[in-house]
C-alpha positions in Angstrom: -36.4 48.6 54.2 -34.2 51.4 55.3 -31.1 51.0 56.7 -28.8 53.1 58.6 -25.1 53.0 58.1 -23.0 53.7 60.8 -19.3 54.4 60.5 -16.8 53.6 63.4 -13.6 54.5 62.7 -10.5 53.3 64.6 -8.9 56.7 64.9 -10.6 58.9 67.1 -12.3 61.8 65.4 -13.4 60.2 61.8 -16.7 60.9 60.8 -17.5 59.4 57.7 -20.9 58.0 57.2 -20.2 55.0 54.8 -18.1 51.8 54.5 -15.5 53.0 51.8 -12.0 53.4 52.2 -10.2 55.7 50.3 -7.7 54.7 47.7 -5.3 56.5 49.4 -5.4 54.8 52.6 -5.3 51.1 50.7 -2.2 52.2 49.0 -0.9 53.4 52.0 -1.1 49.7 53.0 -3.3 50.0 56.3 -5.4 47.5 57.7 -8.1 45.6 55.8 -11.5 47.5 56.0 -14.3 44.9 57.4 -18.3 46.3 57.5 -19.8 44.3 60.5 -23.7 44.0 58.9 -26.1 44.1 62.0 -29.4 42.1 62.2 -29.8 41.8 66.2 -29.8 38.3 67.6 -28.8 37.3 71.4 -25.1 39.5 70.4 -27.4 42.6 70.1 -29.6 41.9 72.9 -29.9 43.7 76.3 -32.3 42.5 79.1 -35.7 43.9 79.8 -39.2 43.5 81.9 -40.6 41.5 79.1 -37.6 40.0 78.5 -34.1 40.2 76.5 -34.5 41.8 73.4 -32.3 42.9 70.6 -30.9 47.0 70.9 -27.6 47.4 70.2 -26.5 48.5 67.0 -23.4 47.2 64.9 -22.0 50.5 65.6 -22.6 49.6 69.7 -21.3 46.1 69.1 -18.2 47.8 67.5 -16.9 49.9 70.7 -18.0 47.5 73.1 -15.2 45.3 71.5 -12.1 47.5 70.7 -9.8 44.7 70.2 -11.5 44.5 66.7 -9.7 47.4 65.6 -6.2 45.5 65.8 -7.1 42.9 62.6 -9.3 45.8 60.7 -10.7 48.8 60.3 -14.7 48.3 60.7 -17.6 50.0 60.0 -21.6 49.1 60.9 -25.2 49.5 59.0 -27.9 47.7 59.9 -30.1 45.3 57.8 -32.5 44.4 60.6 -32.9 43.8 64.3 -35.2 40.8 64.9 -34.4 38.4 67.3 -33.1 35.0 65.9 -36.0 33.3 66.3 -38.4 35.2 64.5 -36.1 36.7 61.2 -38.3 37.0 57.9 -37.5 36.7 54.3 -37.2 40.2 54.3 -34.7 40.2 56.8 -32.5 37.7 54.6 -32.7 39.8 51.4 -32.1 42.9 53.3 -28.5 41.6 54.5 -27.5 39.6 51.4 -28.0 43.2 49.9 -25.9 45.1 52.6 -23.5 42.9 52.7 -22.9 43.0 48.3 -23.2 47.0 48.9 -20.6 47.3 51.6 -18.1 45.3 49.2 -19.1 47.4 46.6 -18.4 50.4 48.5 -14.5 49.1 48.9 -14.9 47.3 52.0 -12.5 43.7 52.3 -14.9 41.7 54.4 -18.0 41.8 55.9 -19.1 40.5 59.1 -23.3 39.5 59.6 -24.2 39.9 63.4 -27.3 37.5 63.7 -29.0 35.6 66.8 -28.2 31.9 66.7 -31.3 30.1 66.5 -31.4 31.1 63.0 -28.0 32.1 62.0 -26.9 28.9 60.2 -30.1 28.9 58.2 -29.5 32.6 57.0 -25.4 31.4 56.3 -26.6 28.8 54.1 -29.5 31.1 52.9 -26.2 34.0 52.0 -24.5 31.5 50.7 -26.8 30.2 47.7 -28.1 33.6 47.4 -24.7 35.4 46.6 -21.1 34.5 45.2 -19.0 37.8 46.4 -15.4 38.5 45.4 -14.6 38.8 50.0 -15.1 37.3 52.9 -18.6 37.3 54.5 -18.8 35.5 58.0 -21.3 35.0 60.1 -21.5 35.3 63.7 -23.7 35.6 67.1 -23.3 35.1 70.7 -24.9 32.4 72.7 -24.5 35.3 76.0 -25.0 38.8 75.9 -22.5 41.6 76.6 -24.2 41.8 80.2 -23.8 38.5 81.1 -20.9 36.5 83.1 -18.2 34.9 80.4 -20.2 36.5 77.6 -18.9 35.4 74.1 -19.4 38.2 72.0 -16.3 39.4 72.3 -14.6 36.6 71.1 -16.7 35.6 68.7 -17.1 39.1 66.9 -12.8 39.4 67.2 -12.8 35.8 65.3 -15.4 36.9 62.8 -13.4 40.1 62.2 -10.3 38.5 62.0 -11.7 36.1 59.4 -13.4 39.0 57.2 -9.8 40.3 56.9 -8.0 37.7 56.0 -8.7 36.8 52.4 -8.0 33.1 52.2 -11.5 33.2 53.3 -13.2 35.0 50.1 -14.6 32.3 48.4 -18.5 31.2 50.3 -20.1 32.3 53.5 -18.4 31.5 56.5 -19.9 31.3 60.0 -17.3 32.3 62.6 -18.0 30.9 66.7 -15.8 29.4 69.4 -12.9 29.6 67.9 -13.9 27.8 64.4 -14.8 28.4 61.1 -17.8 26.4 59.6 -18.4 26.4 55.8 -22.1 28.3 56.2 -23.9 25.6 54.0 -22.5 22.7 56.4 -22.9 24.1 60.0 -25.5 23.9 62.3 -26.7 24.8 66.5 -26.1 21.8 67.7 -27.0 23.3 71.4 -29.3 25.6 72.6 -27.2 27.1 75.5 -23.9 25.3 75.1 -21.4 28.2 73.8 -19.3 25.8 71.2 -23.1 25.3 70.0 -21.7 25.6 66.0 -20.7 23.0 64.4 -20.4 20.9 61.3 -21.5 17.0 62.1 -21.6 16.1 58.7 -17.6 17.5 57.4 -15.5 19.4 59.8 -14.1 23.1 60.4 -12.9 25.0 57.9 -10.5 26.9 60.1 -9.5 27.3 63.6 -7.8 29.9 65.4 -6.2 31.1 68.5 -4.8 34.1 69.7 -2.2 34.1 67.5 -2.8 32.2 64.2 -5.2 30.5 62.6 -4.8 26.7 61.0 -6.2 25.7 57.5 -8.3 22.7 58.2 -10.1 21.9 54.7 -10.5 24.1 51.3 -12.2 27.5 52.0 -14.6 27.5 48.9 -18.2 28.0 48.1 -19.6 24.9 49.0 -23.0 25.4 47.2 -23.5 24.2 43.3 -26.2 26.5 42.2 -25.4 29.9 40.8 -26.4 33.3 42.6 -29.6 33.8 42.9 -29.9 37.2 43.9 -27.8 40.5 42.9 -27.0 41.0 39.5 -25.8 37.5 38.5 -29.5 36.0 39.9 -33.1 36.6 38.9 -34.0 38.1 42.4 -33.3 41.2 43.2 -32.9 42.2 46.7 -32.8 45.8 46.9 -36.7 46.2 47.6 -36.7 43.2 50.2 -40.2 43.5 51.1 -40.7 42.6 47.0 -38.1 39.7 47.1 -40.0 37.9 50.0 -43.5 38.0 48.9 -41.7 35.4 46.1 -40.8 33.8 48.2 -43.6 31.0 48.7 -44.5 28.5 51.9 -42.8 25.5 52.3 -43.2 23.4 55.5 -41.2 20.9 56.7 -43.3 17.6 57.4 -41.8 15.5 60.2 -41.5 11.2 59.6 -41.0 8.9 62.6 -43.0 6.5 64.8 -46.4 6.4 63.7 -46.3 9.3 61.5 -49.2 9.9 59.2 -50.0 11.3 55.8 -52.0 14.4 57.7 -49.4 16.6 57.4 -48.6 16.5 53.5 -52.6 16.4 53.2 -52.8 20.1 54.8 -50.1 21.1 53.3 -51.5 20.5 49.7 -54.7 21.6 50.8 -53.2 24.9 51.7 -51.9 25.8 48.5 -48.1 25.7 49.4 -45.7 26.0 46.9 -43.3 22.7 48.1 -42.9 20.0 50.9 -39.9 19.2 52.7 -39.9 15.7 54.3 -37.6 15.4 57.4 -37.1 11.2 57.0 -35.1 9.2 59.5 -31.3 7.4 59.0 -30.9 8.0 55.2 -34.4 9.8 54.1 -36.6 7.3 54.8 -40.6 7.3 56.2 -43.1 5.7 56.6 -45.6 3.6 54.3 -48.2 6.7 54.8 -46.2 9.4 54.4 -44.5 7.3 51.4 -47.9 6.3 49.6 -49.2 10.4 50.1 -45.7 11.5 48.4 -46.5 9.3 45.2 -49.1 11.9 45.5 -47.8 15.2 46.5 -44.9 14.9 43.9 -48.2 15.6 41.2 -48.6 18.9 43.0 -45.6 20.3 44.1 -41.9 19.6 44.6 -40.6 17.2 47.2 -37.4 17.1 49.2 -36.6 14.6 51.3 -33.9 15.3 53.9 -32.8 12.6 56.4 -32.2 12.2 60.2 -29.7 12.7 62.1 -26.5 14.0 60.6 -25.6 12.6 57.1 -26.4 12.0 53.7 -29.6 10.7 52.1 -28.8 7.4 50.0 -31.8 5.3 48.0 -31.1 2.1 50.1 -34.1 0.7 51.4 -37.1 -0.5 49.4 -40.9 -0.7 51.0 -43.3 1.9 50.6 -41.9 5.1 52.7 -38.2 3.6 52.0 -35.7 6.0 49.7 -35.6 4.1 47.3 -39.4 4.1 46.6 -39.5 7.7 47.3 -36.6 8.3 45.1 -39.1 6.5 42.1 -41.9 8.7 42.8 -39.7 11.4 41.8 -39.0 13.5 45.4 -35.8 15.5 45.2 -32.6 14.6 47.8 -31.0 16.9 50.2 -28.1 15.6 50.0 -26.4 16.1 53.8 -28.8 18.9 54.7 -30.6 18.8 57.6 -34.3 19.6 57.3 -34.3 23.4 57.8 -31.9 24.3 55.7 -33.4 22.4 52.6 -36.6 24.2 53.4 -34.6 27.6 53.0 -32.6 25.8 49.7 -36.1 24.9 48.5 -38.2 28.4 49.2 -35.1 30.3 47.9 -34.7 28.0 44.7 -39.0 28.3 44.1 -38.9 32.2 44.7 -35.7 32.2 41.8 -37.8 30.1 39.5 -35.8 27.5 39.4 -37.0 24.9 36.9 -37.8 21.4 39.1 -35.5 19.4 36.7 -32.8 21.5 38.2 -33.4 21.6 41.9 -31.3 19.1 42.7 -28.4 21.6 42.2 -29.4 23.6 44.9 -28.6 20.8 47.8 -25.4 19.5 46.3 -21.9 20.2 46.7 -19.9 21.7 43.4 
């Protein structure tokens, strides 16, 4: 997938076409250099006949928010520009592989413009896939730039802001609202509200306000499992298109009232390479869906996740209980919620990780 790299300079008249800053400048001891990494989303969006639709480029989303320029220097390329309900593997490999060039290329930070629906899926989905020595933060808008009381400008300054700064280097971030989430922890909580991100399971790892920011809990990479892409991992995503056709199906099969073994049944009888079971309370389901699991584990790997917010903890017996479940042999989520242990599960399949070691891809380090 091709990529065009736009350079916006904060001093009127540059025209570099790449994220680097000289050594000249660094030493010089200007203003941390941040690459904002485009991939469309509701922040890139501008309304249409059909409908709103992504179009503005990072470089667009750059000097429509000047403000930017008084934390950083930035720069754009774009990785994609899919709207966030419909990004593909491809789109994921794409930016975990601009935003490991752009560091590469001397940049201090990188901010990932993304649409929301998605965005805390591809965070978590950065976050196992790469381990970078800067701060790479995540961001969106829940209203476009045309819009009353839109949010991309705040939330792009924050994202910015955090990219610079780095006591942030260690994981993916996402910044929204005036917080930082851990990317592996948050999630859209709602699908208007603008303070949709957060983390119900931990809390914020920072917050800010005009002024400062406060420290709530450790930065750090919050994933256990080593890099799986780059040159520390066994995928490679500089030919994204190759990276995703690893990457194999994996549906999410949903357990509550009445719930039935007909979903892991057509999911085995389509060949896929693993299950993820969204259980209730603390990864529970029901007898059918328990007694078709004693089953599925056979075929493919399992991974139970619970409902709502919360970890999964082998405490109830009966058939579709954890505890039973956890006999059979399925894998725990740990505190993920069901999507993003289908993106921890595809991404750990399409790495060839060995099943014995799966586990490490949901926990904590």
């Amino acid at each position: 997938m091709t990529r065009d790299e736009v350079e916006v300079e904060s001093e009127r008249g540059a025209g570099e076409n790449e994220c680097e800053v000289g050594e000249n400048e660094r030493e010089e001891g200007d203003r941390p250099h941040v690459c904002v990494v485009a991939c469309g989303g509701t922040i890139a969006s501008e309304p249409g006949d059909d409908g709103a639709a992504p179009a503005k480029t990072g470089a667009d989303l750059v000097e429509a928010v000047p403000g930017v320029e008084r934390y950083a220097t930035v720069s754009a390329r774009e990785a994609c520009s899919q709207p966030g309900f419909d990004v593909r593997w491809r789109d994921v490999f794409a930016t975990a592989a601009a935003a490991r060039e752009a560091i590469e290329e001397g940049a201090d930070g990188v901010v990932v413009t993304h649409g929301t629906d998605t965005l805390s899926d591809t965070a978590y989905a950065l976050d196992v896939l790469t381990d970078l020595p800067a701060p790479v933060v995540v961001t969106g808008a829940q209203r476009r730039l045309d819009e009353p009381s839109s949010d991309v400008p705040a939330n792009l300054t924050l994202a910015v802001r955090a990219a610079a700064d780095d006591r942030f280097a260690d994981g993916v971030h996402v910044g929204f609202d005036d917080e930082l989430h851990a990317g592996r922890d948050v999630v859209k909580s709602h699908s208007n509200a603008l303070s949709t991100m957060t983390s119900p399971a931990t809390a914020p790892v920072a917050t800010f306000t005009r002024a400062a920011s406060e420290i709530v809990r450790e930065p750090r990479r919050r994933v256990a499992i080593d890099p799986l892409c780059g040159p520390e991992g066994p995928i490679d995503p500089s030919d994204p298109v190759a990276a995703a056709d690893r990457v194999p199906e994996v549906p999410v099969i949903h357990s509550g009232t009445g719930a039935t073994a007909a979903g892991i049944e057509r999911a085995l009888a389509a060949d896929v390479g693993g299950i993820v079971i969204e259980g209730t309370g603390l990864g529970n389901a029901t007898a059918a869906i328990g007694d078709a699991v004693a089953e599925a584990v056979e075929e493919v790997p399992v991974v139970v996740a619970g409902r709502p917010a919360g970890p999964t903890e082998p405490v109830y017996g009966t058939p579709g209980g954890a505890v039973t479940l956890g006999d059979h042999g399925v894998v725990f989520a740990d505190d993920l919620p069901a999507a993003k242990a289908r993106v921890g599960l595809a991404l750990g399949l399409a790495a060839g990780v060995e099943r014995a070691e799966l586990d490490r891809v949901f926990g904590r380090p």
